[in-house]
DOMAR-282946 format. One record per residue (C-alpha): residue in one letter; x, y, z. Coordinates in nm, 2 decimals. Example, Ala and Ser with C-alpha at 12.3 -4.5 7.8 and 13.67 -1.06 7.14 Angstrom:
2
 res     xx     yy     zz
   A   1.23  -0.45   0.78
   S   1.37  -0.11   0.71
% end
This chain:
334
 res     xx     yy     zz
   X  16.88   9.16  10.32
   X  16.83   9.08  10.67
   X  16.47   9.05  10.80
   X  16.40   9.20  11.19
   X  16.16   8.89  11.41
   X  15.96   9.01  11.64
   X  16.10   8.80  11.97
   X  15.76   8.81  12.12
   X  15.54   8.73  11.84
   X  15.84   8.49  11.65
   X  15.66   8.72  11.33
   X  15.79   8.91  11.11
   X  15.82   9.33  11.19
   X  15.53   9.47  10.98
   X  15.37   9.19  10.90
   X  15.03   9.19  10.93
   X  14.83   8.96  11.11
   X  14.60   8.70  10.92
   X  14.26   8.82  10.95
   X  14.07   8.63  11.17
   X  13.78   8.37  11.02
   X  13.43   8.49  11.01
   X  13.30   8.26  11.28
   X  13.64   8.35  11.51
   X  13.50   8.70  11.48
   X  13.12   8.61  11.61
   X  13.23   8.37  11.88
   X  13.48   8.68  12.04
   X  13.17   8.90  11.92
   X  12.97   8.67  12.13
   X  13.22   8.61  12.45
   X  13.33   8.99  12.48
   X  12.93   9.10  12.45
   X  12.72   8.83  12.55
   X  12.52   9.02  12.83
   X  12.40   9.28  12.56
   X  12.29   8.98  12.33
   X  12.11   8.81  12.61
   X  11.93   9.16  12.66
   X  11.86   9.25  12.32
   X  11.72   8.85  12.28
   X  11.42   8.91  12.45
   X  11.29   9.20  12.25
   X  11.40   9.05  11.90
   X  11.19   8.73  11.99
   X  10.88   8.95  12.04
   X  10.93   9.14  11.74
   X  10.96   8.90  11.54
   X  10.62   8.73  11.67
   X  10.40   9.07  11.66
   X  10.60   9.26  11.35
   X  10.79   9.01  11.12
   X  10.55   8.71  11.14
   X  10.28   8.91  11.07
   X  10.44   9.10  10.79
   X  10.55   8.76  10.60
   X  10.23   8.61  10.63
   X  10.03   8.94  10.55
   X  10.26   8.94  10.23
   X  10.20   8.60  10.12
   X   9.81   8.63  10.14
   X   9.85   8.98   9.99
   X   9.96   8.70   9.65
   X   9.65   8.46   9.70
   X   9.29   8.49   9.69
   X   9.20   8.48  10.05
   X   8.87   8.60  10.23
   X   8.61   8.44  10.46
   X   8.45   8.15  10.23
   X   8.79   8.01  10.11
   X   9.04   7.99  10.43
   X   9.03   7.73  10.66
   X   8.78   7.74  10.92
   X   8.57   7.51  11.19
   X   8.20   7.53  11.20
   X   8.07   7.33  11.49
   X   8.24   6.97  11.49
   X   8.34   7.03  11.13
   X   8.67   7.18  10.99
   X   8.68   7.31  10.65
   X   8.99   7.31  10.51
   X   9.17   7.65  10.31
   X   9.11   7.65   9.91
   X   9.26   7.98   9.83
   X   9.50   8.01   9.59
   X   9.83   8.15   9.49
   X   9.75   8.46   9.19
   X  10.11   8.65   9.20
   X  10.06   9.03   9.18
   X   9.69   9.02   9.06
   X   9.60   9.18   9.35
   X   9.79   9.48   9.39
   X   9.75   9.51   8.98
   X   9.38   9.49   9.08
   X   9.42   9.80   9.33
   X   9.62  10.03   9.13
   X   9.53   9.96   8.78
   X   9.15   9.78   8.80
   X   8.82   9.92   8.70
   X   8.75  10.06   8.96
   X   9.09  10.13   9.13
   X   9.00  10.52   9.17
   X   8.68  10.48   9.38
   X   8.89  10.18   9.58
   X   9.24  10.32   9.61
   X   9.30  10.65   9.47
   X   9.04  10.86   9.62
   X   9.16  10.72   9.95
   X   9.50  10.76   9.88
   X   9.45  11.11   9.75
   X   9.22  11.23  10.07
   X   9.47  11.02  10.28
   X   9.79  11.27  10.15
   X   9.56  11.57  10.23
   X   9.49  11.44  10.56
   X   9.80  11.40  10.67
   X   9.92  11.71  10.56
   X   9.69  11.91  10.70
   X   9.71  11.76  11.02
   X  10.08  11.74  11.08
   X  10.08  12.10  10.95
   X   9.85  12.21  11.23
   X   9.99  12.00  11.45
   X  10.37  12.21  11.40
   X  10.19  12.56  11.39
   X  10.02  12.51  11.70
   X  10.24  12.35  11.88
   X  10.52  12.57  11.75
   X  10.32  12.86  11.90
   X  10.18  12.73  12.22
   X  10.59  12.59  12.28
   X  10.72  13.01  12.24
   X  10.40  13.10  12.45
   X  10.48  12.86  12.73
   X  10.89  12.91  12.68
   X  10.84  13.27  12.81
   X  10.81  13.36  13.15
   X  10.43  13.33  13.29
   X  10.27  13.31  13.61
   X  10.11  12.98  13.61
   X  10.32  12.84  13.33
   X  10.36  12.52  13.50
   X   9.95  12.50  13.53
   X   9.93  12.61  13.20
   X  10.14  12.29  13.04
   X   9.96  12.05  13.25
   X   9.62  12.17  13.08
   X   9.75  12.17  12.76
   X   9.92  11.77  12.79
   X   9.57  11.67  12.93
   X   9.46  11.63  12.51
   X   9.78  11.38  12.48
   X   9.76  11.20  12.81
   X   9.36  11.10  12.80
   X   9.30  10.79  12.63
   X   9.22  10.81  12.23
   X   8.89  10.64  12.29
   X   8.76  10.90  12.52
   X   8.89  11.20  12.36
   X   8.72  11.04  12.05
   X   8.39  10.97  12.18
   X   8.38  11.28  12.34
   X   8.38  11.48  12.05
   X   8.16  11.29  11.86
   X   7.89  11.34  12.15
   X   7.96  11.71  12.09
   X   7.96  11.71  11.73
   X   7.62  11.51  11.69
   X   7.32  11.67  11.56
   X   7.19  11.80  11.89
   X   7.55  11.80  12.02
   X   7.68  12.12  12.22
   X   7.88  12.21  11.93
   X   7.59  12.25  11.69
   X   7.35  12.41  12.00
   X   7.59  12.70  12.08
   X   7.58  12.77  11.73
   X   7.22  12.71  11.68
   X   7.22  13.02  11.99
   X   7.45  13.22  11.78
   X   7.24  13.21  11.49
   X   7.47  13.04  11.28
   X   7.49  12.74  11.06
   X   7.46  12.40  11.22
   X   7.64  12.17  11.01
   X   7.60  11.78  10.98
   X   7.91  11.66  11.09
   X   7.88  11.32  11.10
   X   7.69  11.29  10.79
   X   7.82  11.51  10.55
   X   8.13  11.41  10.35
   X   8.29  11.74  10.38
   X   8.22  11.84  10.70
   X   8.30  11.46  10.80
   X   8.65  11.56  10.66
   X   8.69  11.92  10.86
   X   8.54  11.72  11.23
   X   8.86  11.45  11.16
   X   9.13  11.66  11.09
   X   8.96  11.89  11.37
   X   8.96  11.58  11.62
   X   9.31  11.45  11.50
   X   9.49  11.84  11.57
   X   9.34  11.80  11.89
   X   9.50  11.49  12.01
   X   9.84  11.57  11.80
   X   9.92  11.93  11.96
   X  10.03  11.79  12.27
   X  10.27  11.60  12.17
   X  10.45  11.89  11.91
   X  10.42  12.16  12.17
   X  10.59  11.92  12.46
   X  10.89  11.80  12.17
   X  10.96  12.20  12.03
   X  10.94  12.34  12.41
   X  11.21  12.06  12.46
   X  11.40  12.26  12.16
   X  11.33  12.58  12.25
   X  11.48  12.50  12.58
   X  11.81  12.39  12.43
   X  11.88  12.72  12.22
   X  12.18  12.89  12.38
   X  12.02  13.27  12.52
   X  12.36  13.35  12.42
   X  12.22  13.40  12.05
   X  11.93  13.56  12.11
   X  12.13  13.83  12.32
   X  12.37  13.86  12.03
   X  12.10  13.89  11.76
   X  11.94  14.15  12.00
   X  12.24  14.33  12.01
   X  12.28  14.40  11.61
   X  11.93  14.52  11.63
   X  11.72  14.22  11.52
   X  11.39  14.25  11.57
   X  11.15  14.00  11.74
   X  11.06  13.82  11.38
   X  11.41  13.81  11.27
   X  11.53  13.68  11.58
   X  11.28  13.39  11.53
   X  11.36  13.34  11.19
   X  11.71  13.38  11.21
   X  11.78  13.19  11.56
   X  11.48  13.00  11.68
   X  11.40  12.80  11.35
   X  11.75  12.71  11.26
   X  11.76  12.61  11.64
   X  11.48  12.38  11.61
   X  11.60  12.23  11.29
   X  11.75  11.89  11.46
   X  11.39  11.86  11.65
   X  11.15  11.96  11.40
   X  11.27  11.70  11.14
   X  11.23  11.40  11.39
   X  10.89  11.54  11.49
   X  10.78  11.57  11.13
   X  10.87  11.27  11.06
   X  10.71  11.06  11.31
   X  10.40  11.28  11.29
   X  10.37  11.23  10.91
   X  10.39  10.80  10.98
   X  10.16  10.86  11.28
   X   9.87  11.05  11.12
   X   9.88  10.86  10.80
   X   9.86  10.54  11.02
   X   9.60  10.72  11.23
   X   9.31  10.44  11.25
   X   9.17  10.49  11.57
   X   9.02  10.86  11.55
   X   8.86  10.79  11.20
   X   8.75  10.43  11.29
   X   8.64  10.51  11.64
   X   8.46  10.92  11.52
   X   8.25  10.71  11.23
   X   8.30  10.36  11.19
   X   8.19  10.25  10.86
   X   7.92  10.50  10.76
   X   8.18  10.75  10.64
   X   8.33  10.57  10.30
   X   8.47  10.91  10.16
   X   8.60  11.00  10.53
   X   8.84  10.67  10.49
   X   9.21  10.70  10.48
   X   9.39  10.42  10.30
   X   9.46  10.20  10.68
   X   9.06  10.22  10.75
   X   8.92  10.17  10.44
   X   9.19   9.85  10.48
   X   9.05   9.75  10.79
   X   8.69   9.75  10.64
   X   8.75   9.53  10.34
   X   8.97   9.28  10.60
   X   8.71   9.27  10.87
   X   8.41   9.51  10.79
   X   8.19   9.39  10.53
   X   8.09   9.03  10.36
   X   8.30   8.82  10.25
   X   8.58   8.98  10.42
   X   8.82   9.02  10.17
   X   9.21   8.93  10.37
   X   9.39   8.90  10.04
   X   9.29   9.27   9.91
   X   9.36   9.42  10.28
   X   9.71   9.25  10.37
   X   9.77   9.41  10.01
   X   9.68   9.76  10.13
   X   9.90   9.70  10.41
   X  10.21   9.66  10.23
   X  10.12   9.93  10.00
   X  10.09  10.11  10.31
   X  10.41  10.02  10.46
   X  10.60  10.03  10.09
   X  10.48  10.41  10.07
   X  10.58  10.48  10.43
   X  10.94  10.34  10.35
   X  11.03  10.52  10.03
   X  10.90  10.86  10.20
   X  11.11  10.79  10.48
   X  11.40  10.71  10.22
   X  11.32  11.03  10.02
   X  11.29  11.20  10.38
   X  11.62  11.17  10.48
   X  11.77  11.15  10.16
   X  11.67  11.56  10.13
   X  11.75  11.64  10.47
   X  12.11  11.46  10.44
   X  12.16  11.69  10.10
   X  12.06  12.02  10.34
   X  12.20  11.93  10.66
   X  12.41  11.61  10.68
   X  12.41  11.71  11.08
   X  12.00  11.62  11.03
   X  12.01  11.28  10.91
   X  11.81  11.08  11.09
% end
């Protein structure tokens, strides 16, 4: 049996190569795309100083005893070394499963799930509707989407403070209804109507930004469909059930998405509408904040534990997230 040689290679015909060694691999890697890991070198060093850093060291105090009399600290000329100690899982056994792990955790979590619900829910309805209203042809329409942005482009803090000027007791929320002979309710101060103001506040700020992403969709929709469903006599709600939605499928799950991590991380409009003097108006990254940093002894062990509850509950919703849309729509999968 004779074997053919390759004259150029001196190897065998059909032979196959040795596969190179793992570090022969990296240093090509490295030569053939060094300019995109000098790039991407930069932005790796700074996320690992503000995300990963953080993260490892708010997970190992999340396993100690930490708060403001045991950690290391300097008081005048004197520095007073850390006495905390290690205690496992005691902590996040302590949250979930203590005494008093309902009035702690699971009221917040509860009225944190409803929040978020309610608000990303708003914030697709809306948006959904003002992105047809402003896909059709209107005088002004370019006038009109600059008005409606303004909610999104205004800074948090003053959009904030401005509705809580207007929903105070003599605010000119509670005065035109006071005209209108109607109920003045204490929005600030009541747990309820402390509730309805935030996820009020929170639609506010969040329309924007769903109207601006679906009119971006809506935009993309061949006419071509809408012209053929016209033609075999859909009407206007079939032509919207049957051609916009499934048009806005690819769109809508990235925007629901992000607005579900976004309003359940939403600390600034519930921190900045009440502060502290709203415990039952707390969501789970709040009511965090205030045992880290908002009464005494601030308690860091309990509130870097609340953050990685936060973030593990974040992570297996995203999981489950695109898990389901991968069954429905593989084409989805974010």
């Amino acid at each position: 049996m004779t074997v053919a040689i390759d004259r150029a290679t001196g190897k065998r015909r059909g032979e196959r190569a040795p596969r190179p060694r793992p570090l022969t691999r990296l240093k090509h890697a490295y030569r053939k795309h060094w300019y995109a890991y000098a790039m991407i070198t930069p932005v790796a060093v700074v996320l690992g100083v503000l995300v990963l850093y953080p993260l490892v060291y708010g997970f190992y105090l999340s396993l100690t005893d930490a708060d403001s009399l045991n950690t290391a600290r300097t008081i005048g000329v004197n520095e007073i070394e850390a006495t905390y100690r290690f205690i496992g899982l005691d902590n996040y056994a302590d949250i979930l499963w203590g005494e008093t792990a309902y009035d702690r955790f699971w009221s917040h979590f509860v009225w944190t799930i409803v929040w978020t619900v309610a608000c990303v829910a708003l914030h697709y309805s809306i948006g959904l509707g003002l992105a047809l209203l402003l896909n059709q042809k209107l005088r002004g329409r370019t006038f009109y989407r600059l008005v409606l942005v303004l909610p999104w482009a205004v800074p948090t803090f003053v959009t904030v403070f401005g509705w809580r000027f207007m929903l105070a007791d003599t605010g000119v929320i509670n005065s035109a209804l006071d005209l209108l002979h109607l109920p003045t309710p204490l929005w600030l101060e009541d747990t309820f109507w402390q509730r309805f103001a935030a996820i009020m506040v929170n639609t506010w700020c969040g329309v924007p930004f769903m109207m601006v992403s679906l009119l971006g969709g809506l935009q993309s929709i061949d006419a071509s469909l809408y012209e053929a469903a016209e033609m075999d006599g859909a009407n206007a709600w079939q032509r919207f059930r049957y051609v916009t939605l499934p048009g806005l499928k690819s769109v809508s799950s990235t925007v629901v998405l992000l607005g579900v991590i976004w309003t359940f991380n939403q600390f600034a409009i519930i921190f900045l509408l009440f502060g502290n003097t709203a415990p039952d108006a707390q969501i789970l990254v709040t009511w965090a904040y205030y045992l880290g940093f908002g009464q005494q002894p601030r308690d860091f062990a309990q509130s870097a534990a609340y953050g990685i509850l936060l973030l593990s509950i974040l992570v297996v919703f995203t999981a489950v997230y695109r898990r389901w849309l991968n069954r429905n729509d593989p084409q989805l999968a974010i």
